[in-house]
DRENPA-3360 file (N, C-alpha, C; in nm, 2 decimals, always signed):
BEGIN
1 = XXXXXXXX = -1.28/-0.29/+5.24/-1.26/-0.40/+5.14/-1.17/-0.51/+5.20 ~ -1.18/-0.64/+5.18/-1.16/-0.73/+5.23/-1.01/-0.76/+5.17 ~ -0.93/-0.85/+5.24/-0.79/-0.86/+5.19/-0.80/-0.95/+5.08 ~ -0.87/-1.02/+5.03/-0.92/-1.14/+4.89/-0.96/-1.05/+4.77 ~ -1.01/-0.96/+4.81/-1.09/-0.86/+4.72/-1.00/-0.78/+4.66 ~ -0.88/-0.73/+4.76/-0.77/-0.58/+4.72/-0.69/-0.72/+4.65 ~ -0.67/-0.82/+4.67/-0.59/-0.88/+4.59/-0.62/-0.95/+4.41 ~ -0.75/-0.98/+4.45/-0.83/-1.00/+4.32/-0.83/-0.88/+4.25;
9 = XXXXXXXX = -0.85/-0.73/+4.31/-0.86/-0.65/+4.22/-0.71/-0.60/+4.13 ~ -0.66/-0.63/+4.25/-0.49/-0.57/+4.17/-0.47/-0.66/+4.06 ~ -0.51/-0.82/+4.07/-0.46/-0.89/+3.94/-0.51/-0.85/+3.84 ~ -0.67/-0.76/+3.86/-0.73/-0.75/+3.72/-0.67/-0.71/+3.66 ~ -0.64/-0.55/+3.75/-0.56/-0.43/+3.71/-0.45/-0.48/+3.67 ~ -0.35/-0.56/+3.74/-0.24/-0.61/+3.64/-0.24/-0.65/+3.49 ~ -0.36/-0.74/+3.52/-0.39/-0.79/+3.37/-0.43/-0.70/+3.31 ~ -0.48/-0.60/+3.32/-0.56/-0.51/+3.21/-0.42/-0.42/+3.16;
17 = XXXXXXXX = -0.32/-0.33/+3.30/-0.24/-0.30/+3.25/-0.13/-0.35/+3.20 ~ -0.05/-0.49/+3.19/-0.01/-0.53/+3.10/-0.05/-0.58/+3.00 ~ -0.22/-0.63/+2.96/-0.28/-0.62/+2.81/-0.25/-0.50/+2.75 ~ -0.29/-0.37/+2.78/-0.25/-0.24/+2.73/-0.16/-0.23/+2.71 ~ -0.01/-0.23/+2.74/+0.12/-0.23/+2.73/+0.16/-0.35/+2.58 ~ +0.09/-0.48/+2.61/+0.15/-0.55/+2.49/+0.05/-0.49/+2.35 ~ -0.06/-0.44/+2.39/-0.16/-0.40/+2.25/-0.06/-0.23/+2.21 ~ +0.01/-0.17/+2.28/+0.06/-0.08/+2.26/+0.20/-0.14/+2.11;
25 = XXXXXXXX = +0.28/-0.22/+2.29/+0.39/-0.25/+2.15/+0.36/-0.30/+2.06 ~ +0.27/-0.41/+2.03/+0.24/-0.48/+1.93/+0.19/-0.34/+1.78 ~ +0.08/-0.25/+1.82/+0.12/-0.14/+1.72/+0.21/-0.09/+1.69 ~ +0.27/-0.01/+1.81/+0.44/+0.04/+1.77/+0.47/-0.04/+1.68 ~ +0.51/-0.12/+1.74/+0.63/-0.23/+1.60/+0.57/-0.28/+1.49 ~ +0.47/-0.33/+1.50/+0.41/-0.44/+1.41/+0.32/-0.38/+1.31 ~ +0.23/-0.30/+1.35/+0.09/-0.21/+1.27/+0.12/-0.07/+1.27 ~ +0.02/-0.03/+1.19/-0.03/+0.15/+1.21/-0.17/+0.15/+1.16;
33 = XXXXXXXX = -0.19/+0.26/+1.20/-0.31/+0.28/+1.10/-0.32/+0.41/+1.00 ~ -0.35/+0.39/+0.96/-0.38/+0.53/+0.81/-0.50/+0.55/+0.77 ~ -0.51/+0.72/+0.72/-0.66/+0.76/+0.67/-0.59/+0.81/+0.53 ~ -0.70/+0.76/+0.44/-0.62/+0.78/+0.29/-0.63/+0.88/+0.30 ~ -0.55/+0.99/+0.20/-0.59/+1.12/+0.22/-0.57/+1.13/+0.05 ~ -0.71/+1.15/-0.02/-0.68/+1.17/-0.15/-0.77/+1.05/-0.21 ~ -0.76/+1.06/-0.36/-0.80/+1.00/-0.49/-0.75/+0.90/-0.54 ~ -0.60/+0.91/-0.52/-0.52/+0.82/-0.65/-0.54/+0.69/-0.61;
41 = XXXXXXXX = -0.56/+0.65/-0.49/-0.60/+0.51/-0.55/-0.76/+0.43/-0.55 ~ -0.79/+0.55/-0.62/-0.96/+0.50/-0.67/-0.99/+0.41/-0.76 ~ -1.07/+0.33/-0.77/-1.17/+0.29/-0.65/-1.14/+0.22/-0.57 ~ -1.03/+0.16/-0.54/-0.98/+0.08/-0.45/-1.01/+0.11/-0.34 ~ -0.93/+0.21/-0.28/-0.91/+0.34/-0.15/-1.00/+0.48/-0.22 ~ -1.07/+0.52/-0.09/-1.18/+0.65/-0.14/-1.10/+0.73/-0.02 ~ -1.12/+0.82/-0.04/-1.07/+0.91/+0.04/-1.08/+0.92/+0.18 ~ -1.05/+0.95/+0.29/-1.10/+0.93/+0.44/-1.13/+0.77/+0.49;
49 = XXXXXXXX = -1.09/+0.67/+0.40/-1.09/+0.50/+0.46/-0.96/+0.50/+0.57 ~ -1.02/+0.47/+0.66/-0.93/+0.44/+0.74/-0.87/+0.26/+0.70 ~ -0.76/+0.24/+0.73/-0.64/+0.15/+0.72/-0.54/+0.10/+0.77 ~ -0.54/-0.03/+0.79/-0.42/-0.07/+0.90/-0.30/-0.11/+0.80 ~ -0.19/-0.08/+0.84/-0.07/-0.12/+0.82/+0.02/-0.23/+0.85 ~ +0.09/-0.32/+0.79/+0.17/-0.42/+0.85/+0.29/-0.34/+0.80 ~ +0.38/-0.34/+0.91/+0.52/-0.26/+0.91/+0.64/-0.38/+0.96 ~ +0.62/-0.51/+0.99/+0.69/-0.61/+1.00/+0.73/-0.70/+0.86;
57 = XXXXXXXX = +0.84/-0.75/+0.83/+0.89/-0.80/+0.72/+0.85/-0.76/+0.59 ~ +0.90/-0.60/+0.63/+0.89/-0.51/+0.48/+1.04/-0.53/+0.42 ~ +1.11/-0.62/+0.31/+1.21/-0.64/+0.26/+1.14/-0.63/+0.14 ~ +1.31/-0.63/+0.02/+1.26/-0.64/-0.10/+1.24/-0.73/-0.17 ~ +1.24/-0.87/-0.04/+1.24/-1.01/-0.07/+1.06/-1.07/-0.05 ~ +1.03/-0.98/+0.01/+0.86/-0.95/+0.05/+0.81/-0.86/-0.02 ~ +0.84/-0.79/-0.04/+0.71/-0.68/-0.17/+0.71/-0.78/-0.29 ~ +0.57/-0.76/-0.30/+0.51/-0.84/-0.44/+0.46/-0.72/-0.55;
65 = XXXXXXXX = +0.46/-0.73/-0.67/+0.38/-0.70/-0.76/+0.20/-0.72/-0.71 ~ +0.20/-0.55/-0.73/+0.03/-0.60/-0.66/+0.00/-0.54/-0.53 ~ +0.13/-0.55/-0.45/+0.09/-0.52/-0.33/+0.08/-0.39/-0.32 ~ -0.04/-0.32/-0.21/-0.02/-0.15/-0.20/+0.03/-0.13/-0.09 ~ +0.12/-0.03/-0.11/+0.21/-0.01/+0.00/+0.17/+0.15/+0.06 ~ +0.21/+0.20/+0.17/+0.27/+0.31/+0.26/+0.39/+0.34/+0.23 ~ +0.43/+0.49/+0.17/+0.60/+0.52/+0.21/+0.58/+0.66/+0.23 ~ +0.68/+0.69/+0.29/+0.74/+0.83/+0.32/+0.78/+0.87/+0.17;
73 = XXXXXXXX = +0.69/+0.97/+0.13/+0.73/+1.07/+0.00/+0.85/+1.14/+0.02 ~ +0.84/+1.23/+0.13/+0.91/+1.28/+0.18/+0.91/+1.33/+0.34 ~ +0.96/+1.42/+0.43/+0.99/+1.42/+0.55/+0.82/+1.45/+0.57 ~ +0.73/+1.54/+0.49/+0.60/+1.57/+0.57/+0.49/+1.49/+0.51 ~ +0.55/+1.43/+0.34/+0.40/+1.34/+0.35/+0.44/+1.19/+0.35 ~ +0.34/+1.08/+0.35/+0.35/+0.96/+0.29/+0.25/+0.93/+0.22 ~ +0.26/+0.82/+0.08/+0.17/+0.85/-0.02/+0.13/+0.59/-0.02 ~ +0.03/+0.60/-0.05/-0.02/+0.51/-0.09/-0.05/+0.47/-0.20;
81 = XXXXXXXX = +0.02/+0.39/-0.28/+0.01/+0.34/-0.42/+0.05/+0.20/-0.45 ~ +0.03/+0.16/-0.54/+0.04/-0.01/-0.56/+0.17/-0.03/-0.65 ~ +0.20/-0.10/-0.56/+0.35/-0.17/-0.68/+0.34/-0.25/-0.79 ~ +0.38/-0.20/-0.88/+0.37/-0.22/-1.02/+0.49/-0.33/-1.06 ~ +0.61/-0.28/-1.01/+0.70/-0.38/-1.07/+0.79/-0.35/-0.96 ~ +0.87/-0.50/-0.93/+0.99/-0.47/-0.85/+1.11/-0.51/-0.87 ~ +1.25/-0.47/-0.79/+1.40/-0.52/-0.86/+1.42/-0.64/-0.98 ~ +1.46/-0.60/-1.07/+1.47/-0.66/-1.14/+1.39/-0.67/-1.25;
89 = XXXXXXXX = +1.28/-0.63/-1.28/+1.15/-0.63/-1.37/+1.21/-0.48/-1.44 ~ +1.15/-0.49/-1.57/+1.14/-0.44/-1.72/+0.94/-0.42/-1.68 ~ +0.97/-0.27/-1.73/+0.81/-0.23/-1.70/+0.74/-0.16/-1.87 ~ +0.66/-0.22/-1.90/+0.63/-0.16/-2.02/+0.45/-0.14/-2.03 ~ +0.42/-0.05/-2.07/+0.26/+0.03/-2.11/+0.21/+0.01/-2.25 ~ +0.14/-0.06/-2.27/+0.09/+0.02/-2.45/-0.05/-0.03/-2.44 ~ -0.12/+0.06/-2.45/-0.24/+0.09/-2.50/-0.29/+0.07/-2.36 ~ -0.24/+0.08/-2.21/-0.31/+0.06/-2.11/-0.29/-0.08/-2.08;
97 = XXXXXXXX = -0.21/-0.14/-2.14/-0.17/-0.34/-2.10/-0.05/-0.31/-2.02 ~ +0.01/-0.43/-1.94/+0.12/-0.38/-1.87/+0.19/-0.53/-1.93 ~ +0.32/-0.49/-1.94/+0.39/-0.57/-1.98/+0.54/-0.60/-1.86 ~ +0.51/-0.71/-1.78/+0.65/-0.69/-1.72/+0.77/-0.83/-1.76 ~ +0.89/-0.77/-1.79/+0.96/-0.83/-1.85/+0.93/-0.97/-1.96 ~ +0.85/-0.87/-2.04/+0.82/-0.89/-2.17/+0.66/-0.98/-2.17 ~ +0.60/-1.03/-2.10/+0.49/-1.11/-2.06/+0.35/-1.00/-1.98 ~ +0.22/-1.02/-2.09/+0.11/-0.94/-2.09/+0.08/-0.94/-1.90;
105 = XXXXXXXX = +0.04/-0.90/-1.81/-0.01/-0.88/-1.67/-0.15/-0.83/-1.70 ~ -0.21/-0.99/-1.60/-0.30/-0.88/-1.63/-0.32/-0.76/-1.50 ~ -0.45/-0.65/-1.47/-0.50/-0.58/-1.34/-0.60/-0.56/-1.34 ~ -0.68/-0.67/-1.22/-0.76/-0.69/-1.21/-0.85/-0.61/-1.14 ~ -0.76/-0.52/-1.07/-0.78/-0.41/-0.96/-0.89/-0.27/-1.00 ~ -0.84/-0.28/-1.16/-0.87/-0.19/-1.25/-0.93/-0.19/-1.35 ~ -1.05/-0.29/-1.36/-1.15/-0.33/-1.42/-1.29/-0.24/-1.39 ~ -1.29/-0.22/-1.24/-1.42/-0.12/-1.26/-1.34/+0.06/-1.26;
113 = XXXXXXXX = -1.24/+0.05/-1.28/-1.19/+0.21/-1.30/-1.19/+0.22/-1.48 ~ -1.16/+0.16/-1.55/-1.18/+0.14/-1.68/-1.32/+0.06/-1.73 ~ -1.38/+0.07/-1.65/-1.55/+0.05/-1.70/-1.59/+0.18/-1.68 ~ -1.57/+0.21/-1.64/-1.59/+0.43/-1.60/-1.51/+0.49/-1.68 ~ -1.43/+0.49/-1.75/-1.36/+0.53/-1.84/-1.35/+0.45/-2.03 ~ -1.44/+0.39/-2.00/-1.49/+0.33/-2.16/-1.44/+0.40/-2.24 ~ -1.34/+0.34/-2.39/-1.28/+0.39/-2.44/-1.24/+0.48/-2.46 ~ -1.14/+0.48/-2.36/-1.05/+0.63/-2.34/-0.92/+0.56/-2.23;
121 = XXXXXXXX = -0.79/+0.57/-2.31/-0.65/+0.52/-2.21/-0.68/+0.61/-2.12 ~ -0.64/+0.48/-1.97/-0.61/+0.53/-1.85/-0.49/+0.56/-1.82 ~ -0.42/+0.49/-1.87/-0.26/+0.46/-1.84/-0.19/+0.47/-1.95 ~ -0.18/+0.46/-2.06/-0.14/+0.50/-2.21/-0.07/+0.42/-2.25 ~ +0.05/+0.48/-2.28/+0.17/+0.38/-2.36/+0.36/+0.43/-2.32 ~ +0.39/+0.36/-2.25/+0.52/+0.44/-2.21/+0.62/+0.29/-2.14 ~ +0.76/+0.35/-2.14/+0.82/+0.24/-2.10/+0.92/+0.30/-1.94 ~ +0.93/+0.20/-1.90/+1.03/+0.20/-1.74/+1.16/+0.36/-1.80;
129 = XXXXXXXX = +1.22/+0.29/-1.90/+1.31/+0.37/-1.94/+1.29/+0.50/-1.98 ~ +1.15/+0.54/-1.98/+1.09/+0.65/-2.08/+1.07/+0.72/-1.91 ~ +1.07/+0.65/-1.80/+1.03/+0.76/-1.71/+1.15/+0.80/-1.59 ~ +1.22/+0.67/-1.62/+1.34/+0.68/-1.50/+1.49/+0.70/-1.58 ~ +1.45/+0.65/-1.68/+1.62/+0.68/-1.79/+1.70/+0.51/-1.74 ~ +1.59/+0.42/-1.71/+1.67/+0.27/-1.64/+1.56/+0.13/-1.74 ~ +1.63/+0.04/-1.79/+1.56/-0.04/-1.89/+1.55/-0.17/-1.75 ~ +1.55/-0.12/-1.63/+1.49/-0.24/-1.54/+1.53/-0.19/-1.38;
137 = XXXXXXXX = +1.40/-0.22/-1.30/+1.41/-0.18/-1.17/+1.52/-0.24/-1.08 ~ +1.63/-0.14/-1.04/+1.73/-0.21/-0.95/+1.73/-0.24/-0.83 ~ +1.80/-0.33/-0.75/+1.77/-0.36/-0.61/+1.75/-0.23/-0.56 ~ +1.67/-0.23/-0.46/+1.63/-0.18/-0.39/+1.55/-0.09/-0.40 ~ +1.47/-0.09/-0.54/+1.36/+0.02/-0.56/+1.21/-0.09/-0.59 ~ +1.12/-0.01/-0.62/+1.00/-0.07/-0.69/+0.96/+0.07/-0.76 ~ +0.86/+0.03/-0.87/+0.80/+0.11/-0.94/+0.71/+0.14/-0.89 ~ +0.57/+0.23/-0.86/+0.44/+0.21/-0.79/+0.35/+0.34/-0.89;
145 = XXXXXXXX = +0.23/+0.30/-0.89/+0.12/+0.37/-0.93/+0.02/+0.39/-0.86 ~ -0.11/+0.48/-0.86/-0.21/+0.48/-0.82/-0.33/+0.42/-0.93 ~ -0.41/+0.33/-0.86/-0.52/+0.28/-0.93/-0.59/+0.39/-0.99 ~ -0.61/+0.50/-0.99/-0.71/+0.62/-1.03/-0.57/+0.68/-1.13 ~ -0.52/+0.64/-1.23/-0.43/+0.62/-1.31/-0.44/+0.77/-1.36 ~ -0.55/+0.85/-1.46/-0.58/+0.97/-1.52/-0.53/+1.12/-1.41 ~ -0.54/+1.07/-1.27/-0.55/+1.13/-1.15/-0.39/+1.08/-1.00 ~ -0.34/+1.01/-1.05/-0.25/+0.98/-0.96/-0.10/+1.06/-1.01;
153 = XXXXXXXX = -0.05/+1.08/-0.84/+0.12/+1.14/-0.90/+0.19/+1.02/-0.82 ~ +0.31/+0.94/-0.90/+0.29/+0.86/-0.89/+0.50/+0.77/-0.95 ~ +0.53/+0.74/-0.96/+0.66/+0.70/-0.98/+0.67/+0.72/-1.14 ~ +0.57/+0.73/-1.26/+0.57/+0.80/-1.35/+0.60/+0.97/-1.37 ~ +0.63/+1.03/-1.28/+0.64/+1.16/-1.21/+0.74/+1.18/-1.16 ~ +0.77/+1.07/-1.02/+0.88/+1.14/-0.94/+0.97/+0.99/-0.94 ~ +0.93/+0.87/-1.03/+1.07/+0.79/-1.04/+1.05/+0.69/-0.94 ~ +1.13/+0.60/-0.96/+1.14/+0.52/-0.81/+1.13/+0.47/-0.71;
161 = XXXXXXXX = +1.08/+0.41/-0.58/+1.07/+0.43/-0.44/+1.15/+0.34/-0.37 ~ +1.27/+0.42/-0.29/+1.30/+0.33/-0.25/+1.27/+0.26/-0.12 ~ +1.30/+0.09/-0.12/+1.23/+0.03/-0.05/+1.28/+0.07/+0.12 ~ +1.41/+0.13/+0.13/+1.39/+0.17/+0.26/+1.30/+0.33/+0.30 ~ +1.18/+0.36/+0.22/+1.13/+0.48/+0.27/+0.97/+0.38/+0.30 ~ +0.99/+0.26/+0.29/+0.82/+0.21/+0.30/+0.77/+0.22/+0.40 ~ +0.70/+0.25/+0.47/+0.61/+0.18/+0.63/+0.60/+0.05/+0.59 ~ +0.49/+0.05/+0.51/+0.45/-0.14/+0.52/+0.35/-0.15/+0.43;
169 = XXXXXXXX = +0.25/-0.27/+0.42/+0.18/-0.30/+0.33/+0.02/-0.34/+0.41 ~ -0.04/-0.27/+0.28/-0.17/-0.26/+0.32/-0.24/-0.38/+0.34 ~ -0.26/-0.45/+0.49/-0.33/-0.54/+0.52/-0.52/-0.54/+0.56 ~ -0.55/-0.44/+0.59/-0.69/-0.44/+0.58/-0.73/-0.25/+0.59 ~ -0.89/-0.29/+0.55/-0.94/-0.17/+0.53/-1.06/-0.20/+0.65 ~ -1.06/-0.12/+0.77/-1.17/-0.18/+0.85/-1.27/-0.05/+0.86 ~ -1.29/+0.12/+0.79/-1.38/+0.22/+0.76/-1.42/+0.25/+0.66 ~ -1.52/+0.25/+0.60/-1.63/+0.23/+0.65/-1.66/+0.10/+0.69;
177 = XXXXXXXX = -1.71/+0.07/+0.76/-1.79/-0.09/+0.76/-1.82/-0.11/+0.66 ~ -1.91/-0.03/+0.57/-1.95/-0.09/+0.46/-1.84/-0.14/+0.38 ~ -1.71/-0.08/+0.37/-1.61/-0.15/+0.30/-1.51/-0.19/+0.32 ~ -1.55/-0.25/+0.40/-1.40/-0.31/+0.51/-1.36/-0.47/+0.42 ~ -1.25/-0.48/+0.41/-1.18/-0.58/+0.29/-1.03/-0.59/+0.38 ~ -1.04/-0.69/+0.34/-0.85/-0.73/+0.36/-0.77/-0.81/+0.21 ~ -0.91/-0.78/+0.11/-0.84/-0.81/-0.03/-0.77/-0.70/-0.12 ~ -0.72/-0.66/-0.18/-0.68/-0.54/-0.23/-0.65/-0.59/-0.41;
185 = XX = -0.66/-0.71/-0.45/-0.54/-0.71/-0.57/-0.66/-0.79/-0.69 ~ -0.77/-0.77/-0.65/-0.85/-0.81/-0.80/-0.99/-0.81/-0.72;
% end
């Protein structure tokens, strides 16, 4: 091999192995990926969808109402569910309407889960205070639910989440092809 050749080849290799190196960090820090594991956020999320994660500028100045997030349940699992209300919001249920601090919401998300459920509450009637003993979410928590409402365990349950247990927020769904979406919130 010629001395032009061993030098052209090393740049490839350079370039390929520092592309690899920055596509590495750029996951580490920035993304992940996830396979749902479970129901509760049907039909949104089906079970075994694979999902990418944004794990950069997760504050509590950045979670939205709406958004579905990643967190650490605990040390072995992490659970996927949609934020419902965050610091500062008054969360209220009746008849399956959501009420946050005092003004109807609508969810849009949950129009074909309650077309499958034709007269019959998904979500019932209950208040923030009825499940945490708190008349409004304080810094540094959010409320969260699973869209599969009849079937999710969910901050109705275990209360809370706080925002330093989140990974990050669900930016796209690229498995199956067939349902690959980077929309999540209607």
């Amino acid at each position: 091999m010629g001395k032009e050749k061993k030098k052209a080849t090393f740049k490839w290799v350079k370039t390929l192995g520092v592309g690899v190196l920055v596509a590495i960090f750029l996951k580490v820090l920035f993304f992940s990926t996830y396979v749902v594991d479970g129901e509760s956020m049907y039909p949104t999320l089906h079970n075994g969808d694979l999902v990418v994660i944004r794990k950069f500028g997760v504050t509590e100045h950045t979670l939205e109402r709406g958004d579905i997030i990643v967190f650490h349940r605990n040390e072995e699992e992490d659970y996927v569910k949609r934020i419902i209300g965050v610091p500062g919001d008054k969360i209220e249920f009746e008849e399956d309407i959501l009420f946050v601090n005092g003004e109807r919401q609508e969810e849009p998300y949950l129009d074909a889960y309650q077309a499958e459920h034709s007269g019959q509450l998904v979500t019932g009637t209950f208040s923030l205070y009825d499940v945490t003993g708190k008349n409004t979410i304080p810094a540094g928590y959010v409320f969260v639910m699973g869209d599969n409402r009849l079937e999710s365990y969910d901050s109705r349950y275990f209360g809370l989440v706080d925002i330093d247990s989140v990974v990050g927020t669900l930016d796209l769904r690229y498995w199956p092809l067939s349902h690959f979406s980077i929309r999540f919130n209607g």
